[in-house]
VEXDREN-2710 file (C-alpha; in Angstrom, 1 decimal):
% VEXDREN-2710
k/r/px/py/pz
1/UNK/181.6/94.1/59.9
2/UNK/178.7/94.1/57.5
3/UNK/176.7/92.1/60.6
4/UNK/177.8/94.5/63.1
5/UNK/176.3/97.3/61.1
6/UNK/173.0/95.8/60.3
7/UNK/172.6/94.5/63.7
8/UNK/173.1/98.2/64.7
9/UNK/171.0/99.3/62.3
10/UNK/168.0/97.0/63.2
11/UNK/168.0/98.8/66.8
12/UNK/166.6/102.0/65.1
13/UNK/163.9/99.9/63.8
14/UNK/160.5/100.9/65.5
15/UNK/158.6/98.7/67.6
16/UNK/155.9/96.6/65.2
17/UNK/152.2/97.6/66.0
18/UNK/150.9/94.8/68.4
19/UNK/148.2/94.2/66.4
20/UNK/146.6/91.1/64.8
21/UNK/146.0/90.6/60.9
22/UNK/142.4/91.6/61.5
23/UNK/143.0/94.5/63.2
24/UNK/145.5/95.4/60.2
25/UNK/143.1/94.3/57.7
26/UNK/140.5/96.7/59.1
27/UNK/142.8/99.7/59.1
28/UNK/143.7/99.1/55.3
29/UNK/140.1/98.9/54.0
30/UNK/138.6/101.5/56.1
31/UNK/141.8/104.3/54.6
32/UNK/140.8/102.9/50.6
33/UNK/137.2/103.4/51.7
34/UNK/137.5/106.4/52.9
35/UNK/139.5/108.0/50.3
36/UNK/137.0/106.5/47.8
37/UNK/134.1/108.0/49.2
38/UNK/135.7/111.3/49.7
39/UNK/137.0/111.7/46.2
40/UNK/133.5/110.2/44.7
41/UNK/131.9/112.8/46.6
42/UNK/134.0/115.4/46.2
43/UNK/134.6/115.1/42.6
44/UNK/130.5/115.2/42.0
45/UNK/130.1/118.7/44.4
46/UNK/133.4/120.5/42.9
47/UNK/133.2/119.0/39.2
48/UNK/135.6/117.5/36.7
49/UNK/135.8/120.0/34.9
50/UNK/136.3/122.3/37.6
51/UNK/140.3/124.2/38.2
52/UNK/139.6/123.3/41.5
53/UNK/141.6/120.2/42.2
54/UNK/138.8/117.8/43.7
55/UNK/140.7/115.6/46.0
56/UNK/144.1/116.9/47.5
57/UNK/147.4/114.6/48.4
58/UNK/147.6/115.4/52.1
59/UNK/144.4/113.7/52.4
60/UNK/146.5/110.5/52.1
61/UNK/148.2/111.2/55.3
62/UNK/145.0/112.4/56.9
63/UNK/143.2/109.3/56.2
64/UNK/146.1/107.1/57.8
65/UNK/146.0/108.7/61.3
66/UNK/141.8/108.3/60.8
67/UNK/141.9/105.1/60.2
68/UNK/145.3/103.0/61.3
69/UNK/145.3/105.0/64.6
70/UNK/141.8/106.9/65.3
71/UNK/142.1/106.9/68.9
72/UNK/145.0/109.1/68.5
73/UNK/144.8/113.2/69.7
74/UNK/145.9/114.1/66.5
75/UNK/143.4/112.2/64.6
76/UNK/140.2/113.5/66.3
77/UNK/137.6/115.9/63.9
78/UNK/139.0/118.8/65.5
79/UNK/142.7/118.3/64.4
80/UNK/141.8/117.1/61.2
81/UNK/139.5/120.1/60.5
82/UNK/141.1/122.9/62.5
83/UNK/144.7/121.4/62.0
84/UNK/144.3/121.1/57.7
85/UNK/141.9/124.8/57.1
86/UNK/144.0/126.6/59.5
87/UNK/147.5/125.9/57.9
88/UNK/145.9/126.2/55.0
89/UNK/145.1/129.7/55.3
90/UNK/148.7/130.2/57.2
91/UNK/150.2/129.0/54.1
92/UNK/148.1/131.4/51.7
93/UNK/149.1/134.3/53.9
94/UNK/152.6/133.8/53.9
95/UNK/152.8/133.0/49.6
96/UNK/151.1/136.5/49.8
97/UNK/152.8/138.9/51.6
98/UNK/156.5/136.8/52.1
99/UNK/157.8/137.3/48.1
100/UNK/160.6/134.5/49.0
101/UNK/159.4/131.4/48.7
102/UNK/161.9/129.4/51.2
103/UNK/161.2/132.1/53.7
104/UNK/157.4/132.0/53.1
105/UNK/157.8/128.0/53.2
106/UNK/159.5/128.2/56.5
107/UNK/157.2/130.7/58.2
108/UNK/154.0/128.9/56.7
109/UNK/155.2/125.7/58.4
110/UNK/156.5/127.0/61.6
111/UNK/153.2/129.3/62.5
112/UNK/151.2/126.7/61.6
113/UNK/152.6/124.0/64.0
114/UNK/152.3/126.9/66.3
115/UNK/148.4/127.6/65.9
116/UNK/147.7/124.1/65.8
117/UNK/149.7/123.3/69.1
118/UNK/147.8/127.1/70.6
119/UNK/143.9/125.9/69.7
120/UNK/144.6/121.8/70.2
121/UNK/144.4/120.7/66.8
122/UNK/147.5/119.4/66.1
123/UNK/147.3/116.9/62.7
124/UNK/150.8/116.2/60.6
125/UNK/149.3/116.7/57.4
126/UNK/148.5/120.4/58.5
127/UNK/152.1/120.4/57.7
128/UNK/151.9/119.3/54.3
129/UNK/148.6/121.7/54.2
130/UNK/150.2/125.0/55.3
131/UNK/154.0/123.9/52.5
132/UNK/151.8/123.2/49.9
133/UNK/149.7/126.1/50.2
134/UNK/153.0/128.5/50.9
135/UNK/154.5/127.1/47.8
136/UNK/151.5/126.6/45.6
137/UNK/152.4/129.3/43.1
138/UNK/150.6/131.5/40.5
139/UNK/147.8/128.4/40.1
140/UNK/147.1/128.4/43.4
141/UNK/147.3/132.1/44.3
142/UNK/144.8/132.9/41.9
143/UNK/141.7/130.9/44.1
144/UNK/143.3/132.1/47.1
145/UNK/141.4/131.3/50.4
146/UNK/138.6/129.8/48.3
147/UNK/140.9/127.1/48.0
148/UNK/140.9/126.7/51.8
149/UNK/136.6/126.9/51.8
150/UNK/136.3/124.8/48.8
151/UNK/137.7/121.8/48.5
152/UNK/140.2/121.2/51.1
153/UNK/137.1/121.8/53.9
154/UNK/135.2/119.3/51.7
155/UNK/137.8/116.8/51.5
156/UNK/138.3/117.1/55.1
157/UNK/134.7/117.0/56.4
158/UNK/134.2/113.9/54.3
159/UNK/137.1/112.2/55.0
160/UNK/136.1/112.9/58.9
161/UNK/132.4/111.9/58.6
162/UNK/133.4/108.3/56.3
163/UNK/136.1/107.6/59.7
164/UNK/133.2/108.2/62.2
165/UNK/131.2/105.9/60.2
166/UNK/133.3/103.1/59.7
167/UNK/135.3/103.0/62.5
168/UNK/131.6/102.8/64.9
169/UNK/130.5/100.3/62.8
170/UNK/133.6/98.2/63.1
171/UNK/132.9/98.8/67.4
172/UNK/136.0/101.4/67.8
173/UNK/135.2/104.3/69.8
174/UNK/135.6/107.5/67.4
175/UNK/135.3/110.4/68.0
176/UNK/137.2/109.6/71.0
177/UNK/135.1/111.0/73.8
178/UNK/137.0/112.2/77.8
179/UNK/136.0/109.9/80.0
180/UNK/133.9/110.5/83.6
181/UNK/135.2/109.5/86.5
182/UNK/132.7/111.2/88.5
183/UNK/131.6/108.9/91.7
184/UNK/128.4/107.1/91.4
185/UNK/127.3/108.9/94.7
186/UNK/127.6/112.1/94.0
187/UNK/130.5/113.2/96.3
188/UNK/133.6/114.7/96.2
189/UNK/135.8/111.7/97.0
190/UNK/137.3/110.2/94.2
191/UNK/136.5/106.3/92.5
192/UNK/138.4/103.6/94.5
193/UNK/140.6/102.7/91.6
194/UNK/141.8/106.8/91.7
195/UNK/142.8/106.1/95.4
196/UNK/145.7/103.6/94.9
197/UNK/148.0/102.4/92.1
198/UNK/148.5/104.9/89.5
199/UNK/146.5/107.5/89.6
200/UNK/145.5/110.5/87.3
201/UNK/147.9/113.2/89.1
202/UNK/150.5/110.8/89.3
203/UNK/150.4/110.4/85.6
204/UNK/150.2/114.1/85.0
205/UNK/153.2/115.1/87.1
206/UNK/155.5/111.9/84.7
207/UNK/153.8/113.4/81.5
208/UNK/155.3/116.7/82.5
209/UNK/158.3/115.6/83.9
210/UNK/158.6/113.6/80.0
211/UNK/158.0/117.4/78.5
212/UNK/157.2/115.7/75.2
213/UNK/154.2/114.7/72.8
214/UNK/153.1/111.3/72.9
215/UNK/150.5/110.3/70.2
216/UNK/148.0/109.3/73.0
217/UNK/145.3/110.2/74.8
218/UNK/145.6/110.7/78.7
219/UNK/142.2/108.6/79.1
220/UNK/143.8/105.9/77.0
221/UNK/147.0/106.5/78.7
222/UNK/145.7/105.9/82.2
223/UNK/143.7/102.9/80.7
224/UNK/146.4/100.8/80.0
225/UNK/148.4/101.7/82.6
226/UNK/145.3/100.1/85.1
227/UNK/145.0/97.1/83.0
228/UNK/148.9/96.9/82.7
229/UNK/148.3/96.5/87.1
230/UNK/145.7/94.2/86.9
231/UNK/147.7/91.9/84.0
232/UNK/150.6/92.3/86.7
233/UNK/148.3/90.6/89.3
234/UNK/147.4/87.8/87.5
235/UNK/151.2/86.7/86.9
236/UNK/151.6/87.0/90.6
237/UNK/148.3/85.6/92.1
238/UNK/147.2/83.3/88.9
239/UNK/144.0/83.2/86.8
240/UNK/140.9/83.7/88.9
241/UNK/137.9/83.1/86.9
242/UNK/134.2/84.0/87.3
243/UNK/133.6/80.1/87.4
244/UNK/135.8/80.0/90.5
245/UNK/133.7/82.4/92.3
246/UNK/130.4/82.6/91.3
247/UNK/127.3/81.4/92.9
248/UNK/126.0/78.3/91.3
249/UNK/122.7/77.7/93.0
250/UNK/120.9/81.0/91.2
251/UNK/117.4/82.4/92.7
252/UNK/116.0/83.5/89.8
253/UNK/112.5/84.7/88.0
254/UNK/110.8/85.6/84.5
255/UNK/109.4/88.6/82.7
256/UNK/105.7/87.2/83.8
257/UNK/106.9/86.4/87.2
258/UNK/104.2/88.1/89.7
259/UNK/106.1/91.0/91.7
260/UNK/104.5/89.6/94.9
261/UNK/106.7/86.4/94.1
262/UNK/109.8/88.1/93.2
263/UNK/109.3/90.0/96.4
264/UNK/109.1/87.2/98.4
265/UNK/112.3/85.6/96.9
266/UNK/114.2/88.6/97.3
267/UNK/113.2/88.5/100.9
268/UNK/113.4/84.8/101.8
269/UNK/116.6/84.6/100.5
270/UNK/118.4/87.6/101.5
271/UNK/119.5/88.9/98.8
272/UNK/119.8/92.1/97.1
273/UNK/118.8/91.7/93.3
274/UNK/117.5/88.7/91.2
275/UNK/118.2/87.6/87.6
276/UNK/115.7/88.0/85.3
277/UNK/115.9/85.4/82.2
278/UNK/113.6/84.3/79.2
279/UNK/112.7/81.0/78.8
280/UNK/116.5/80.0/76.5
281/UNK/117.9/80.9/80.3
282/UNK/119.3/84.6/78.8
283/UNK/119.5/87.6/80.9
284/UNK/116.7/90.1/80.1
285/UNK/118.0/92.3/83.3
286/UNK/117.9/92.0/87.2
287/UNK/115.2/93.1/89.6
288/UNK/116.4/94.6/93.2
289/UNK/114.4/96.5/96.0
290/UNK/115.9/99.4/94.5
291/UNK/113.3/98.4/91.6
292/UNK/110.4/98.3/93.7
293/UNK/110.8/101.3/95.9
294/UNK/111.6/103.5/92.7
295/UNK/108.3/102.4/91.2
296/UNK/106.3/102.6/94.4
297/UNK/107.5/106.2/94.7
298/UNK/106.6/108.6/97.5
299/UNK/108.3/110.4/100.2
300/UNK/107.8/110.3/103.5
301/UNK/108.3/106.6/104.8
302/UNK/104.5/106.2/105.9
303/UNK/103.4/106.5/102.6
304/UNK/106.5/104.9/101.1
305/UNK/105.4/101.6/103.1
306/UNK/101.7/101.8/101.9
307/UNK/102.8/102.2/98.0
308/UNK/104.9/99.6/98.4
309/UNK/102.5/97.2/100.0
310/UNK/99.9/98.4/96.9
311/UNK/102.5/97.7/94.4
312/UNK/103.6/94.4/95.5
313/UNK/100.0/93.0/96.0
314/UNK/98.6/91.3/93.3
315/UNK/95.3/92.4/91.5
316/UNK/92.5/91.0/91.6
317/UNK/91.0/90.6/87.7
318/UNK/92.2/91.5/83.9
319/UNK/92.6/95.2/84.2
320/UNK/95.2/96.8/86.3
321/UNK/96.8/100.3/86.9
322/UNK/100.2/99.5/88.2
323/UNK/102.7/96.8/87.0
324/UNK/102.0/93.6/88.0
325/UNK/105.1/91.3/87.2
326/UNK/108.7/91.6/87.3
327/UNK/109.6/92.4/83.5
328/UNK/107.9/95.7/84.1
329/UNK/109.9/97.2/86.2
330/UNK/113.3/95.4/86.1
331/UNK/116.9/96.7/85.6
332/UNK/118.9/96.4/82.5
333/UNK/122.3/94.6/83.4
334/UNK/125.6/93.7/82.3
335/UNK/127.0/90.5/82.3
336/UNK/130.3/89.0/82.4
337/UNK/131.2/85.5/80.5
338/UNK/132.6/82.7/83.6
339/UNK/136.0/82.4/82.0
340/UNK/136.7/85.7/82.3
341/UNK/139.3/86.6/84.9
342/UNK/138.0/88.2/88.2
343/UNK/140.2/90.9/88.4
344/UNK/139.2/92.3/85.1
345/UNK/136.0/93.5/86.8
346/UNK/137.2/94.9/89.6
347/UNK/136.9/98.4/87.8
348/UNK/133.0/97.5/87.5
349/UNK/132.4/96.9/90.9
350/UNK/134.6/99.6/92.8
351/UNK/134.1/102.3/90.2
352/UNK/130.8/101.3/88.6
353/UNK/128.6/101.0/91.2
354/UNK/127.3/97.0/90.7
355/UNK/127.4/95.0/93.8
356/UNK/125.9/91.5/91.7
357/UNK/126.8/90.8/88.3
358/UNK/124.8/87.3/86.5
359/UNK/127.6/85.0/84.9
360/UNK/126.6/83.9/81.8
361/UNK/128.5/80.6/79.6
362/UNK/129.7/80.6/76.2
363/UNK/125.9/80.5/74.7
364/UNK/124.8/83.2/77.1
365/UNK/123.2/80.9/79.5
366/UNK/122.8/82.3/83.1
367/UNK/125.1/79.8/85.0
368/UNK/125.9/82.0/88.2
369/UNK/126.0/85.1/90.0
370/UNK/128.9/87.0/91.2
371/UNK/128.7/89.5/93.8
372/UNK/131.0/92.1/95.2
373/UNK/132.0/90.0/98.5
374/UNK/132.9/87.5/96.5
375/UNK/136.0/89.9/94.6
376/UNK/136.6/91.2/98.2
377/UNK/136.9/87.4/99.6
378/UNK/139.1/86.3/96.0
379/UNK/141.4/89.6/96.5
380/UNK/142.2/89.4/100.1
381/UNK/142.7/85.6/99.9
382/UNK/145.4/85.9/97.0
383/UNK/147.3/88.9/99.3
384/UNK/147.4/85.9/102.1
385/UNK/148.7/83.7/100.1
386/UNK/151.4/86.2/98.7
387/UNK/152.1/86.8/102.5
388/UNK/152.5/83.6/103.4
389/UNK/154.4/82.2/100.8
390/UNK/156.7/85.5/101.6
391/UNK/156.6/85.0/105.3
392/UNK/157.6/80.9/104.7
393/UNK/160.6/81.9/102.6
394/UNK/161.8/83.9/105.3
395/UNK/161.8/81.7/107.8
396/UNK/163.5/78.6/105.8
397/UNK/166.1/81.9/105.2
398/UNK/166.5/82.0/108.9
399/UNK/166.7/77.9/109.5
400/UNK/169.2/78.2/107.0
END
């Protein structure tokens, strides 16, 4: 019996964060940090001595959603700040003109959540902001809303400046910013990855469909859903790598390689940009005609061809007036390591606008180059192999 019930029990347990120890461990210093530094601070601007308390307890709560979970809506500046001041000053008006306390509790709590879920600043400890300040009594009534200016603002704005600080420094994103999907060529249609799967409208129509509030953003939301696909076609296809597709037999120049050179490569070969490495073999950046028409400048195709002809031509001497090698007018570039799994940058080639990526190995070597017909080729060989090996089971179903 006792089994049965804790087996029960157990399934009202919440899912466990799928997070690793350091992940955990970074969440747990960053909150002590940043309740440190905002007491410190806040107990040297308001004073010791001061009837003003100097750090308040809803901070607490505050500084577990900025730190445990700071791409979460609710833990963004503007719930934090708008969220905490705002109930506060709910709460102070309702101790004030509601004389029963419950009732002034209640209301406090309940026109909060409302304001907060009105302007977009929804934050949990608002709650605890808007009940403390409703039931605060004669000690708090007697600082009224300079209670809400003084040290919960500070407390607040600290608390929000030590999370932007640490959680950058540790490489999370925060504040968390909307993200543009606006087409790299300036046109109405939308990116390729916005044309199948799951797209943003599909998600918006399930989100309100769900009629509830999920403590994610829609840009994060929509993230994993696209990496959820692409996991989903690596179970079915396999592990594609970089080092499966990649170009081996790289064209490549220097910094001090002359531009009449790389010019000449680029043309010889074909091809449409050129890896440009120091002498350890690490990309410095990429050099494409794009490159050289941008620098030659000019309009009208007449003149365009005579720039270009200037600015490829070496010159004669020491002094010169235009660049003269490659590192002058290259292309900064990503990279992508060669274990990493093709499909992972599908995203950077159809949305992104890169056609050639450099592969680079675990000391960030240049070891290949990986271009966009080579995804293409990858992709549409894995869907015949899917078809076939669907098309063969069917006919041994009709032998049989």
């Amino acid at each position: 019996m006792l089994a049965r019930l804790l087996s029960h029990l157990q399934r009202y347990l919440p899912t466990a964060p799928r997070i690793d120890s350091r992940e955990k461990a970074r969440s747990i210093l960053g909150a002590a940090l940043g309740i440190f530094v905002t007491g410190l601070l806040s107990r040297t601007i308001v004073g010791a001595d001061s009837d003003l308390p100097w750090l308040l307890a809803p901070m607490g709560a505050s500084a577990v959603l900025l730190f445990a979970v700071p791409a979460s809506p609710l833990a963004q500046p503007w719930s934090v700040m708008g969220g905490n001041l705002l109930s506060a000053a709910v709460g102070l008006s309702c101790a004030r003109f509601v004389g029963a306390p419950l009732a002034a509790a209640s209301l406090a709590l309940a026109s909060a959540l409302l304001i907060m879920m009105a302007l977009r600043c929804m934050h949990p400890p608002g709650g605890a902001v808007a009940l403390g300040s409703a039931l605060g009594g004669p000690a708090l009534a007697q600082h009224g809303f300079l209670f809400t200016l003084g040290p919960l603002a500070l407390n607040s704005l600290l608390l929000v400046l030590a999370a932007v600080a640490y959680n950058n420094l540790c490489g999370r994103r925060y504040p968390h910013r909307t993200v543009d999907h606006a087409n790299q060529h300036q046109t109405r249609d939308k990116l390729p990855t916005d044309r199948l799967g799951v797209t943003a409208a599909d998600l918006d129509m399930v989100l309100r469909q769900y009629n509830q509030v999920l403590d994610v953003s829609h840009d994060d939301l929509e993230e994993i859903l696209l990496r959820a696909e692409r996991q989903a076609h690596q179970r079915r296809f396999g592990l594609i790598t970089c080092a499966d597709l990649m170009s081996r037999d790289v064209v490549k120049v220097e910094f001090g390689t002359d531009l009449e050179e790389a010019w000449r490569l680029l043309r010889v070969h074909g091809l449409e940009v050129l890896p440009v490495v120091n002498r350890f073999q690490r990309v410095i950046g990429i050099i494409s005609e794009r490159d050289f028409f941008r620098h030659a400048g000019g309009s009208q195709p007449a003149e365009l061809a005579g720039r270009l002809r200037r600015l490829i031509a070496r010159t004669p001497g020491t002094n010169s007036d235009k660049p003269e090698v490659v590192g002058q007018i290259m292309s900064t570039t990503r990279t992508a390591f060669e274990h990493e799994a093709v499909t992972s940058l599908v995203p950077l080639f159809s949305d992104g606008g890169v056609h050639t990526l450099p592969i680079i190995d675990a000391n960030e070597r240049l070891v290949g180059m990986l271009a966009q017909s080579d995804v293409v080729a990858a992709l549409y060989h894995a869907g015949l192999g899917r078809e076939g090996e669907a098309n063969g089971k069917a006919a041994l179903r009709r032998i049989a």
